[in-house]
N, C-alpha and C positions, 0 to 999 in steps of 0.2 A: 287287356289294358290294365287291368286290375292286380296282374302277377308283376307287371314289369313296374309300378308304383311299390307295391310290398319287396321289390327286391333292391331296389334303388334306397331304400328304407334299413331295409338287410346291409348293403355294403357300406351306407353311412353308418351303422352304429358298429362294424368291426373295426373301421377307422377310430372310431374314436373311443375302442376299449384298444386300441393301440398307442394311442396317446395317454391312455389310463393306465397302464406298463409302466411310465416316465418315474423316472425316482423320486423329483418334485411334482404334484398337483395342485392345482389353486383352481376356484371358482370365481369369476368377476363378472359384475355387472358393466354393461356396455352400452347402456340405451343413452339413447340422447346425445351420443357423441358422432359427429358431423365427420362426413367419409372422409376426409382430409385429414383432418385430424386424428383420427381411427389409423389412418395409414401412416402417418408419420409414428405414433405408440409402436406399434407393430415392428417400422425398422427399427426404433430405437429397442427395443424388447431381442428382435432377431441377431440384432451385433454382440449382444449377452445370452444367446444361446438360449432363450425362450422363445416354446412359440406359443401361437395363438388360432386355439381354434374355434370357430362360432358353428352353431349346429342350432337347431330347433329343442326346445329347452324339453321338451316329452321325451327325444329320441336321448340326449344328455342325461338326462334321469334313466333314462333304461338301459344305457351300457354303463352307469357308474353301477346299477343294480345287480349288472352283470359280475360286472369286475370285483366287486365287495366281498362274493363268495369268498374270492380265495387271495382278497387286499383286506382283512377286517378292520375295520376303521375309516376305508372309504367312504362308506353308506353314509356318514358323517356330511359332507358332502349334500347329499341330496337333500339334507335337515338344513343348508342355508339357502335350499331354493325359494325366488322370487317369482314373479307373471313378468318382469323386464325383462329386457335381450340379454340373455346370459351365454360366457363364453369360457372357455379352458384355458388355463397357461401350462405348460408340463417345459420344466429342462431340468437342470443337477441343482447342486449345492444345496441351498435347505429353504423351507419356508419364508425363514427372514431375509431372504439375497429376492426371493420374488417380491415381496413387499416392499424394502427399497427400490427393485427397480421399478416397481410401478409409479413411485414417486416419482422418481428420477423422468422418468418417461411423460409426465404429465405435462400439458400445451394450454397456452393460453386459445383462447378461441372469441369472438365476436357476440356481445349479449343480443339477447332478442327482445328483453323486456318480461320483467318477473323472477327475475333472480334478484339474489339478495349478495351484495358487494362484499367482499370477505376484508377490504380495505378500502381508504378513500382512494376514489376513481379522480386523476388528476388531470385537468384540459390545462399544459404550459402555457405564459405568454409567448406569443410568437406570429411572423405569418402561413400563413395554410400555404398547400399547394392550388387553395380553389380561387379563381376571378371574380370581378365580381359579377352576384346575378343573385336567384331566387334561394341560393343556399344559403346565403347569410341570414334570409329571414328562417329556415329552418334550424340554424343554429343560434338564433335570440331565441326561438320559441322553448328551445328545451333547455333555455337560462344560463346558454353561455355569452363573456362579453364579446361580441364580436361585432366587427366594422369593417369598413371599405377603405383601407388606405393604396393609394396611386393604383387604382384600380385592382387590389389584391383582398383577400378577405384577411382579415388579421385579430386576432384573441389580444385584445388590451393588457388582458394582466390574468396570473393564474387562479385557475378557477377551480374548483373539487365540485366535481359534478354528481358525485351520486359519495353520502359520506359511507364508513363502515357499518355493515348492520341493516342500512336502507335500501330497499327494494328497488329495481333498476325498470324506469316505466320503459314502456316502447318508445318514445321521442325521444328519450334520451341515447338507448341507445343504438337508437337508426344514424342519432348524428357522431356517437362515438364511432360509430364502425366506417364512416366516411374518414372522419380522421385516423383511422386504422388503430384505435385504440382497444383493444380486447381483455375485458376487463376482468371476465369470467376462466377459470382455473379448469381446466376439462383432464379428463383422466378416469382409468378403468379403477371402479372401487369392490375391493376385495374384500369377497364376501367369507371365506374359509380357506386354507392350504391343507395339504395331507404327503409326509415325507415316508412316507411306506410302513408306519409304526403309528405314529399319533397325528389327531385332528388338533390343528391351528384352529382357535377364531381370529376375527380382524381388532379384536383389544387385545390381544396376546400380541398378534405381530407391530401393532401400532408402538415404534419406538423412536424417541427423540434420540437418535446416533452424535449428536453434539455432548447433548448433557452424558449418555450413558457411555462418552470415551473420557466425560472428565472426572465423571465417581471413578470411572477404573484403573484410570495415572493415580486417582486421589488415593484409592484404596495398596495400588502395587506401591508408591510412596511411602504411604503411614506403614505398609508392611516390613519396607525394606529396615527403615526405623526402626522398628521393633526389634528386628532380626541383628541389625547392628549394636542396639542398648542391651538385646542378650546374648551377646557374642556368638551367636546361634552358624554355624559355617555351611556353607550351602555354596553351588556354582557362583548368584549372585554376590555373594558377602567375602568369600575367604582372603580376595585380592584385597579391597579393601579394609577387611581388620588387620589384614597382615600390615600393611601398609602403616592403618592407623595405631599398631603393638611398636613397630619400630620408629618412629616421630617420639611415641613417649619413653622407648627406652633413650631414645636420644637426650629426650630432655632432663631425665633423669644422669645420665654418666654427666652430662654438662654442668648441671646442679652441682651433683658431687664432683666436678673437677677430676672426673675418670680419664685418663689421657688413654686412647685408642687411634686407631686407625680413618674409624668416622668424626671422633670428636675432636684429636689434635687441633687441628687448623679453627676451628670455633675457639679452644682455649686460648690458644695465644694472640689470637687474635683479642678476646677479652682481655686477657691478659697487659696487653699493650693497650687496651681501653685504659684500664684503671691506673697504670704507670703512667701516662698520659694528664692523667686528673689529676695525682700525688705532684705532679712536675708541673702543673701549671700553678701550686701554693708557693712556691721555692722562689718564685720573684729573681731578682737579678743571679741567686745562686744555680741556678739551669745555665747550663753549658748552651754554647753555641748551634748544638746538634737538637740538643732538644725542643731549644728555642723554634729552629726551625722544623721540626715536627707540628707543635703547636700552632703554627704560622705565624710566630711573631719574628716582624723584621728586625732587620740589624741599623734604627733609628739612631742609637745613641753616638757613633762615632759622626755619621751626618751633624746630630746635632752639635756637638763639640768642634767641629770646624767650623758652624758658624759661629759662634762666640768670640773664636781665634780668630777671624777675622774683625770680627767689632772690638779686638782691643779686651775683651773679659777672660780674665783669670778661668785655667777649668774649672769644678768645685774641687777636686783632689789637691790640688793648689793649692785653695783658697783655707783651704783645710787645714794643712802643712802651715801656712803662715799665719795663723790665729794661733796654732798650738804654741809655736814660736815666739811669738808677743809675749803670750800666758808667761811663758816659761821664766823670760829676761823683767817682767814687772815682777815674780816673786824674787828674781836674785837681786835685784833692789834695794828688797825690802831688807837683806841681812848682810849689807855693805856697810 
């Protein structure tokens, strides 16, 4: 009886100096997490090519001891063991892809009373699924508003039942987990990784991936900047200073009035800008054509017909026969 316990012992730790092989290794602790939830981690972890193995944490310590000999750096490893249920994760990529996914993988779960709320815990107004009966008095007792309307239980107005920071008693939440509210964050916490060269600890791989994708837009930005204020030419830059060298020789032949092939159509086009402004001082001496460039209408023959029709002299007329007068009162004068 005694051979077949030591050997059952034996084939458990080659297994798991077979998963010590793995190019990523991590260590996590797993206690306290409710078989359910335990299993949903696991698929979510198995669809990204980790797995997950649990073993008795003596026989875990004796094949990572094993494997160290000839992995140096794993023994690293057995330096973050605890007395909680400890478990393996081993698949590719690096240290930090197991670290996020363990986040990733993380489930909410039902409190029991004695945890402490990482946010305020929120009971909506609204009605419940429950009738009425002896449960509404379990839900005043752990101070939420609740009542009996048309025979339903119903929460009057929103409540925050346990705030951030406060410890979550049992009454409260036996009634939260009726209302299926699960207040508590469950998830495997990673104790060390090992990528076949160096030991992670878990403040190494702890990374906020929001802020640390915006320093590195921030930094590839202020670099490209740099790169473009020192004309520095690289894959990134050369399209665009090329780009930005020909805008200013442009602007430059344009300045000088360089007539080419790209600037032509810009010049004359100016060109007939400023002809355009010369011809708008010229007053009635602008021709017909330019007039209508400018957009000024052909107003003045309209208006001279109505005149002609009320009987009034043109002024051109009116002009002619004043000089006229003039002329016959000075021959008058030397009659």
């Amino acid at each position: 009886m005694q051979a077949v316990a030591t050997q059952w012992k034996h084939d458990e730790i080659a297994q798991l100096e077979e998963y010590l092989a793995a190019p990523v290794v991590a260590l996590v602790d797993v206690s306290g997490i409710p078989a359910r939830q335990m299993m949903e981690m696991r698929k979510s972890l198995r669809e990204h090519g980790v797995r997950v193995r649990m073993s008795r944490n003596r026989l875990l310590r004796r094949a990572i001891e094993a494997v160290a000999a000839r992995r140096p750096g794993l023994e690293k490893l057995a330096d973050a063991f605890r007395k909680e249920q400890l478990a393996l994760l081993t698949g590719d990529g690096s240290p930090f892809t197991i670290s996020r996914l363990l986040k990733a993988a993380e489930t909410l779960a039902p409190a029991r009373g004695g945890e402490v709320a990482g946010a305020d815990v929120v009971v909506e107004k609204g009605v419940t699924p429950f009738p009425a009966g002896p449960i509404v008095g379990e839900f005043q007792q752990a101070g939420f508003p609740a009542v009996i309307v048309k025979g339903q239980i119903e929460i009057r107005k929103r409540h925050v039942a346990v705030a951030g920071g406060d410890t979550i008693s049992a009454q409260v939440a036996a009634a939260l987990t009726k209302l299926e509210i699960y207040p508590v964050t469950m998830g495997m916490e990673l104790l060390g990784a090992y990528d076949g060269q160096d030991f992670y600890p878990p403040e190494v791989l702890d990374i906020d991936y929001d802020e640390f994708h915006g320093r590195l837009q921030s930094a590839v930005a202020g670099a490209f900047n740099l790169a473009m204020h020192a004309r520095w030419l690289s894959s990134a830059t050369t399209v665009p200073l090329v780009a930005k060298a020909r805008a200013e020789a442009l602007a430059v032949a344009k300045a000088a009035a360089w007539p080419s092939e790209e600037t032509i159509a810009a010049l004359l086009a100016e060109a007939h800008r400023q002809m355009l402004g010369v011809a708008s001082h010229a007053g009635d001496g602008a021709d017909e054509e330019l007039k209508a460039m400018q957009g000024v209408t052909a107003a003045a023959p309209a208006v001279r017909a109505e005149k002609a029709e009320a009987g009034e002299e043109p002024e051109a007329e009116q002009d002619e026969a004043s000089e006229e007068d003039a002329v016959s009162g000075l021959g008058a004068m030397f009659e």
